[in-house]
C-alpha positions as a Markdown table, in Angstrom:
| # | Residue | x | y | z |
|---|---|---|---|---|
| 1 | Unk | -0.6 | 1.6 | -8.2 |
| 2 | Unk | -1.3 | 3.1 | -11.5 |
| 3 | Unk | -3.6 | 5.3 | -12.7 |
| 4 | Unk | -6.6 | 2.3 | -14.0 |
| 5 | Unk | -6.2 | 0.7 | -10.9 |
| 6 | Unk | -6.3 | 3.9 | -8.8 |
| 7 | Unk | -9.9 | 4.7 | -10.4 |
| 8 | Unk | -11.1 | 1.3 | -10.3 |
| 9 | Unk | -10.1 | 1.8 | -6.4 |
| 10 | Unk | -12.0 | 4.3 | -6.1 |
| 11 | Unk | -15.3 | 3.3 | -8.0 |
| 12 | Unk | -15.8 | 0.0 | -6.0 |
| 13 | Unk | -15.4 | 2.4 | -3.1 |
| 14 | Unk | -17.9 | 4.2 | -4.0 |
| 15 | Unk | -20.3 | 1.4 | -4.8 |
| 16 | Unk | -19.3 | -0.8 | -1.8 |
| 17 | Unk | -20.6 | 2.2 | 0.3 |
| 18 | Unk | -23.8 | 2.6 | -1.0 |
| 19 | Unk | -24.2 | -1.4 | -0.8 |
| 20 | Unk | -23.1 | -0.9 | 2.8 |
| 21 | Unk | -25.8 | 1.5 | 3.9 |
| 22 | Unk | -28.5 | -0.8 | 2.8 |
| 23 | Unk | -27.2 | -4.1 | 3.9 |
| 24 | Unk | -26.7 | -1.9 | 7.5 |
| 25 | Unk | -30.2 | -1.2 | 7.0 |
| 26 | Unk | -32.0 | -3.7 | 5.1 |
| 27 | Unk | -34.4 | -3.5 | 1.9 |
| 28 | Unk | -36.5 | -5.3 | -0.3 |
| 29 | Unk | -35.5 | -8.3 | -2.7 |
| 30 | Unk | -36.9 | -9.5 | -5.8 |
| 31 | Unk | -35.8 | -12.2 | -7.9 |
| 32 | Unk | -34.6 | -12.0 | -11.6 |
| 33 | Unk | -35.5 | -14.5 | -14.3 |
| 34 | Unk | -33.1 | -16.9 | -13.6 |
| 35 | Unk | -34.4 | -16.8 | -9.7 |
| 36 | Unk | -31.1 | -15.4 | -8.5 |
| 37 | Unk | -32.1 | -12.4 | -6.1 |
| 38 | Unk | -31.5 | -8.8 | -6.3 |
| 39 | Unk | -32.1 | -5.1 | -4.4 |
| 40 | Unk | -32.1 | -1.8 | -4.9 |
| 41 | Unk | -28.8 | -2.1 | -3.3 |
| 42 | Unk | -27.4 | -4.2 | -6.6 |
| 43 | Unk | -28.2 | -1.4 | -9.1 |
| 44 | Unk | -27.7 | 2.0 | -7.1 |
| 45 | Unk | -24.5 | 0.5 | -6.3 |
| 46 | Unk | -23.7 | -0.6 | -10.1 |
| 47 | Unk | -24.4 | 3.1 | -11.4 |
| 48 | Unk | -22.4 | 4.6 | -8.9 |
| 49 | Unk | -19.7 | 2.3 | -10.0 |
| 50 | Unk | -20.5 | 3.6 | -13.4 |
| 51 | Unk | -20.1 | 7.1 | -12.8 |
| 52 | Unk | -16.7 | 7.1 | -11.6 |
| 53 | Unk | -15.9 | 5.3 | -14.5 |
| 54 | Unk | -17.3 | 7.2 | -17.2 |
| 55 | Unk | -15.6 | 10.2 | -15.5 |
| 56 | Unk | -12.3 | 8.8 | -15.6 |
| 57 | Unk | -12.7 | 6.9 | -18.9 |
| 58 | Unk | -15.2 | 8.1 | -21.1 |
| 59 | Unk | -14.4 | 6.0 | -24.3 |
| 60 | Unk | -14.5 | 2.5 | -22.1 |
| 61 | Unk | -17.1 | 0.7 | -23.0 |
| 62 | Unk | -19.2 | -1.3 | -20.0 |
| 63 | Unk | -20.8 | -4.7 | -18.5 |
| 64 | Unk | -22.9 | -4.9 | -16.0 |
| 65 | Unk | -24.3 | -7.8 | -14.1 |
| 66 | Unk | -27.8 | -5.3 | -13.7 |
| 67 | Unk | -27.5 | -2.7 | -16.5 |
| 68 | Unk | -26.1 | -5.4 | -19.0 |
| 69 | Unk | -23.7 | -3.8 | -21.8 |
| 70 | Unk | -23.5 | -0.6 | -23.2 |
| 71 | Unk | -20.4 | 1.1 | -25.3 |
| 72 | Unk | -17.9 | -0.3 | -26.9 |
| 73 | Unk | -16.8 | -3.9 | -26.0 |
| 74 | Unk | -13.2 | -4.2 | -27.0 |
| 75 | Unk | -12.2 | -2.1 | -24.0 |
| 76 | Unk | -14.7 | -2.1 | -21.4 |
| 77 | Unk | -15.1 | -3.1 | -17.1 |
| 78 | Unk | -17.2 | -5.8 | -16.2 |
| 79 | Unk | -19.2 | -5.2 | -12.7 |
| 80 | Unk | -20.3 | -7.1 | -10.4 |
| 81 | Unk | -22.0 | -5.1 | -7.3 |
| 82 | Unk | -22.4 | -7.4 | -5.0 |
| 83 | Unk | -21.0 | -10.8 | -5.7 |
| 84 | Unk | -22.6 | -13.1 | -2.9 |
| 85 | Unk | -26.4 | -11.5 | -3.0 |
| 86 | Unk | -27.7 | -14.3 | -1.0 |
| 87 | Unk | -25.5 | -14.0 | 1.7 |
| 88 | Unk | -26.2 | -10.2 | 1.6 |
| 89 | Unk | -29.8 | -10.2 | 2.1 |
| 90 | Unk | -29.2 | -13.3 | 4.5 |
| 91 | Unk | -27.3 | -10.4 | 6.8 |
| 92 | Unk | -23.8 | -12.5 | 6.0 |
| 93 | Unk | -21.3 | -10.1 | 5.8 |
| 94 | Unk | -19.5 | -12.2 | 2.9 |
| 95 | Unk | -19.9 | -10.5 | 0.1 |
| 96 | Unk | -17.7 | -8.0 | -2.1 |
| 97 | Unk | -17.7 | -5.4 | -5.1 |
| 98 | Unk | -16.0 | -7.2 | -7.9 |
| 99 | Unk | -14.6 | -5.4 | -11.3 |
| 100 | Unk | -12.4 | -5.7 | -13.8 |
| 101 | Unk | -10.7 | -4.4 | -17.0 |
| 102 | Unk | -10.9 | -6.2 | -20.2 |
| 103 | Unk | -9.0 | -5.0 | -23.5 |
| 104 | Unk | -9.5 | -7.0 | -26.6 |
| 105 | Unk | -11.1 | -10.0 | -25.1 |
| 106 | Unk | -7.9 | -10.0 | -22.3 |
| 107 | Unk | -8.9 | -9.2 | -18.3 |
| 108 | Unk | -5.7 | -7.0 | -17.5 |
| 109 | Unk | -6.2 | -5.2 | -14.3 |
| 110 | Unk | -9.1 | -6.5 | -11.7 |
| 111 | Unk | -10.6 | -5.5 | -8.2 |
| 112 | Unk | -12.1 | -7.3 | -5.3 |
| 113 | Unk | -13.4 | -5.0 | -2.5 |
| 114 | Unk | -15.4 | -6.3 | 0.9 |
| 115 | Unk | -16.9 | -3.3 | 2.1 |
| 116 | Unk | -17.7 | -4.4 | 5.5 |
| 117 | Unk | -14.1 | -5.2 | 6.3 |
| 118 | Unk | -12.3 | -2.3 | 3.7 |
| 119 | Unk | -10.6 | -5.8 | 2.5 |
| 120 | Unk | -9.2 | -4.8 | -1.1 |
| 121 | Unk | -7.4 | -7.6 | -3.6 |
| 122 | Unk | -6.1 | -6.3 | -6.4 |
| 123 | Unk | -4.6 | -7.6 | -9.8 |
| 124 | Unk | -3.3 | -5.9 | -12.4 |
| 125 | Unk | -1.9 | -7.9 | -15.4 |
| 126 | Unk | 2.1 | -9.0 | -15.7 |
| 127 | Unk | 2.3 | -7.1 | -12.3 |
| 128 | Unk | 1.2 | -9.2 | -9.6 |
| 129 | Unk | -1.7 | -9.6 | -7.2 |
| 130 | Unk | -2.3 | -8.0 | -3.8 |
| 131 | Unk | -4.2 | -8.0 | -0.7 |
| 132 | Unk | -4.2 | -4.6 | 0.7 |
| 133 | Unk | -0.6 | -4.1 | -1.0 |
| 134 | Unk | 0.8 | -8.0 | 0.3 |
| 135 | Unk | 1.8 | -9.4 | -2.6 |
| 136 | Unk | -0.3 | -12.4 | -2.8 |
| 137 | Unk | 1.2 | -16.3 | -4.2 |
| 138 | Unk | -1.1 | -19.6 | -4.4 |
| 139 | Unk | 0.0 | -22.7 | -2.7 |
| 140 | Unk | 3.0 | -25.2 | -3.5 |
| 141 | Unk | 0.4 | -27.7 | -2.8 |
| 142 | Unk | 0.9 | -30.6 | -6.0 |
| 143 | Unk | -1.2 | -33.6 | -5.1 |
| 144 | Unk | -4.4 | -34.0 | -4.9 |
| 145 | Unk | -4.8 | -35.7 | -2.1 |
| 146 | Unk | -3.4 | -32.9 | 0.1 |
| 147 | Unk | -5.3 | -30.2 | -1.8 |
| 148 | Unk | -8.5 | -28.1 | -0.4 |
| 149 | Unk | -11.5 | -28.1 | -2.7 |
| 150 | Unk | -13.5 | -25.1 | -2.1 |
| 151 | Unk | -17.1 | -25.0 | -3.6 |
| 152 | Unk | -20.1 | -23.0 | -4.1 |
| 153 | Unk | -24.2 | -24.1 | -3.9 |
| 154 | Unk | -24.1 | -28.1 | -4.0 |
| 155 | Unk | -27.6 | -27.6 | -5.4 |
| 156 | Unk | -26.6 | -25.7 | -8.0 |
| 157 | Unk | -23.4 | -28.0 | -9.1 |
| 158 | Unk | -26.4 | -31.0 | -9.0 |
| 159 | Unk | -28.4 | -28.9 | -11.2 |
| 160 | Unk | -25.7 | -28.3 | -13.3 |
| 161 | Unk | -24.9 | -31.5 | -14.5 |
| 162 | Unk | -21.6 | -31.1 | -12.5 |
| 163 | Unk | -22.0 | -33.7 | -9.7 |
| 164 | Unk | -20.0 | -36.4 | -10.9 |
| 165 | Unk | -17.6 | -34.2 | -12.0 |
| 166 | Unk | -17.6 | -32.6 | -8.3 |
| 167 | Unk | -17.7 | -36.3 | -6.8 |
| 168 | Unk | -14.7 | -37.0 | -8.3 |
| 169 | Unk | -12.7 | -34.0 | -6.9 |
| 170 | Unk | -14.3 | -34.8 | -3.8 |
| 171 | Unk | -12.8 | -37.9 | -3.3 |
| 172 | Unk | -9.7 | -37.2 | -4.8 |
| 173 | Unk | -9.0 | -34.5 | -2.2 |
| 174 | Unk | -8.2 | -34.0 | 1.3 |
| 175 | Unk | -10.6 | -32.2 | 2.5 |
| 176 | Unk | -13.6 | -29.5 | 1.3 |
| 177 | Unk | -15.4 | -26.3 | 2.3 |
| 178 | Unk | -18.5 | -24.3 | 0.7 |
| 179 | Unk | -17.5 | -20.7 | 1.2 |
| 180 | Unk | -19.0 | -20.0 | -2.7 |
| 181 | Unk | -18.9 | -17.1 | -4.5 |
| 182 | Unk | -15.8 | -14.5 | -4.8 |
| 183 | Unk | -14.3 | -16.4 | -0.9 |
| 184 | Unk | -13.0 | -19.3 | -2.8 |
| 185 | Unk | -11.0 | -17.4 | -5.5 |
| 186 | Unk | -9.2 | -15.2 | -3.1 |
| 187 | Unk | -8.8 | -18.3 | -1.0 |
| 188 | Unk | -6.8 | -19.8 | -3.9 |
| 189 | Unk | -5.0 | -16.5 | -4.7 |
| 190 | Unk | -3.5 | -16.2 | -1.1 |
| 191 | Unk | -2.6 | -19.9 | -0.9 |
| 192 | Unk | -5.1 | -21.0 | 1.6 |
| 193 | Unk | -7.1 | -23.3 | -0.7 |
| 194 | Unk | -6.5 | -25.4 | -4.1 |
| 195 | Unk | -9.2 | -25.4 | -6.3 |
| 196 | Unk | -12.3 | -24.3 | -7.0 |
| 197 | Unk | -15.0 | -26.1 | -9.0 |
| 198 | Unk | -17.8 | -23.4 | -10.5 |
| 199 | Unk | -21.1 | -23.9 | -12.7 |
| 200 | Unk | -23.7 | -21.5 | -13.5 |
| 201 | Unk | -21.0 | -18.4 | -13.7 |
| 202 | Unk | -21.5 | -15.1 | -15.4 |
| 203 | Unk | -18.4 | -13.1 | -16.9 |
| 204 | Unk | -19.3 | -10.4 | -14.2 |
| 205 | Unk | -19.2 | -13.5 | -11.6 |
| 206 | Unk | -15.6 | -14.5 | -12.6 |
| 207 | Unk | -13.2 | -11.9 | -14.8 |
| 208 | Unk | -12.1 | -9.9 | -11.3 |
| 209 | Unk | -11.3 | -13.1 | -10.0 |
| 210 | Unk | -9.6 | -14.8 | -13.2 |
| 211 | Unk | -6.3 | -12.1 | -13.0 |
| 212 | Unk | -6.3 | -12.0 | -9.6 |
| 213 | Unk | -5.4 | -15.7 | -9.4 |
| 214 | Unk | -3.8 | -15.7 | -12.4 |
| 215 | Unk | -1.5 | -13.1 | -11.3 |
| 216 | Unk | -0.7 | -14.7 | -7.5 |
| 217 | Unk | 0.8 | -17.6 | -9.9 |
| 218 | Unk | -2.4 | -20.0 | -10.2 |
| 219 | Unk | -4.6 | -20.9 | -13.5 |
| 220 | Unk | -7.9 | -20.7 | -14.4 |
| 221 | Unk | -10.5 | -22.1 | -17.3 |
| 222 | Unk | -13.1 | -23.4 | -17.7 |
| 223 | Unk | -14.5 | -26.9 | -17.1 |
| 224 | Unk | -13.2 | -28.5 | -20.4 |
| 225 | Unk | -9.2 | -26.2 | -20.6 |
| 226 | Unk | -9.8 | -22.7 | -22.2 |
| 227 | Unk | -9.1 | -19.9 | -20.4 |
| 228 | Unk | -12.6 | -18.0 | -20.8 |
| 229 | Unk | -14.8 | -16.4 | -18.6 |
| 230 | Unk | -17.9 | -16.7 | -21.6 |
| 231 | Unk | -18.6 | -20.2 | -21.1 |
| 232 | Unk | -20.4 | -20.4 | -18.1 |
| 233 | Unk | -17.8 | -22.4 | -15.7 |
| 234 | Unk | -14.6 | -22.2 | -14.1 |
| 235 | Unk | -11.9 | -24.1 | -12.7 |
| 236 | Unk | -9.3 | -22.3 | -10.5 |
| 237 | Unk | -6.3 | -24.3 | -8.9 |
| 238 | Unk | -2.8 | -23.2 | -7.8 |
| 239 | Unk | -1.9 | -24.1 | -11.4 |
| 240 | Unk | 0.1 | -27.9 | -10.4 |
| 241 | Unk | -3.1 | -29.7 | -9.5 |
| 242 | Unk | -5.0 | -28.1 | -12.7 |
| 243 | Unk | -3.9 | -30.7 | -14.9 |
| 244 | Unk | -5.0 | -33.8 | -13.0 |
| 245 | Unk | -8.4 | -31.8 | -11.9 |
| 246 | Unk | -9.0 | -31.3 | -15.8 |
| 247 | Unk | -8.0 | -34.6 | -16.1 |
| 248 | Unk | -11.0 | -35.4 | -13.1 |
| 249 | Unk | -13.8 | -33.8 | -14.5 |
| 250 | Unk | -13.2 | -33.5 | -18.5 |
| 251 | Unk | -16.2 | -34.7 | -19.9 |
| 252 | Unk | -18.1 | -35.5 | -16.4 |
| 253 | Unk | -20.7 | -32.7 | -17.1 |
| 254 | Unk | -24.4 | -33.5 | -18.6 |
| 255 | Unk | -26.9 | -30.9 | -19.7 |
| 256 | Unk | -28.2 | -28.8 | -17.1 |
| 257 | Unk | -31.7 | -30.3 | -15.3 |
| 258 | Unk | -34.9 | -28.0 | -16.9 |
């Protein structure tokens, strides 16, 4: 593991730990603009994350999903404390620290961390993606109708404008489950699901997860092809049944419901 990775290691660590005490513990929740919860937990773990990243790499700049940018932005680690919230103040021990490295608009190295089970995927860019050091490959899977559809929120997919899009995939594939948030990509990056369908996602939500499936041999865009994590969707799929689920859902998406 080289050095970038090493300290990205070690800053999720340090911010899955804090995270820990309070979901051992419990706290208060308040909800953001958008209604999408958060807790102290979110940013005392986020500026701990910060920390050991500023001390390892001063001149990076940073994104985070609670302290928003700061610093320069052609270099920079995007954070995500606690992907899965919900579940975390539900007392569902899904959840995980998510961050990545991005250098001129490119993720190159990226982190997914579970502090309750010390599970650690990692991805670093033209060298391969791991889970806790097995080197990870997406399925062989190459039809649809033997592929798993993994999912998040149905509400939120309905509120969208995704759910014809989703209906499609639905009954184009074998079979579906709703494990959400970071689950489904790692799913996909360790061969044990197909695709994954996602609206309403934040770069923080999705740049960890893009090189780690990326680098286990998959693909990932968004809804309509390009390989962004700005626009607000994704589309993850062992990288043989991206082409017919593009060819699914392109152009099945209507404005989002007020």
């Amino acid at each position: 593991m080289d050095r970038v990775l090493e300290v990205m290691v070690e800053a999720a660590r340090a911010g899955g730990e804090i995270a820990l005490a309070h979901f051992r513990r419990g706290g208060e929740v308040r909800l953001k603009p958008d209604g999408s919860p958060v807790t102290a937990a979110d940013c005392e773990a986020e500026e701990a994350i910060a920390e050991v990243l500023r001390a390892a790499f001063p001149e990076h700049g940073f994104l985070g999903e609670e302290a928003g940018a700061r610093g320069p932005a052609e270099r920079r680690f995007i954070v995500d404390p606690i992907d899965g919230t919900r579940n975390f103040v539900r007392g569902i021990p899904l959840w995980a620290t998510l961050l990545a490295l991005e250098e001129q608009g490119e993720v190159t190295a990226g982190i997914v961390h579970q502090p309750v089970t010390g599970t650690l995927h990692t991805a670093r860019l033209g060298q391969g993606a791991f889970l806790d050091g097995r080197r990870l490959r997406v399925s062989r899977i190459a039809a649809l109708g033997e592929a798993t559809l993994l999912h998040a929120t149905l509400g939120l997919l309905r509120r969208e404008g995704c759910w014809e899009a989703f209906l499609r995939l639905v009954d184009s594939t074998g079979q579906q489950r709703g494990f959400g948030d970071f689950l489904c990509y790692t799913l996909v990056a360790e061969g044990k699901g197909d695709i994954v369908l996602a609206p309403g996602v934040k770069p923080w939500d999705l740049a960890a997860l893009k090189i780690l499936v990326e680098e286990a041999g998959g693909r990932f865009t968004d809804m309509t092809g390009v390989p962004t994590i700005y626009s607000g969707t994704a589309l993850a799929t062992n990288g043989r049944l991206h082409a017919p689920a593009l060819d699914l859902i392109r152009g099945r998406c209507e404005e989002p419901l007020a």
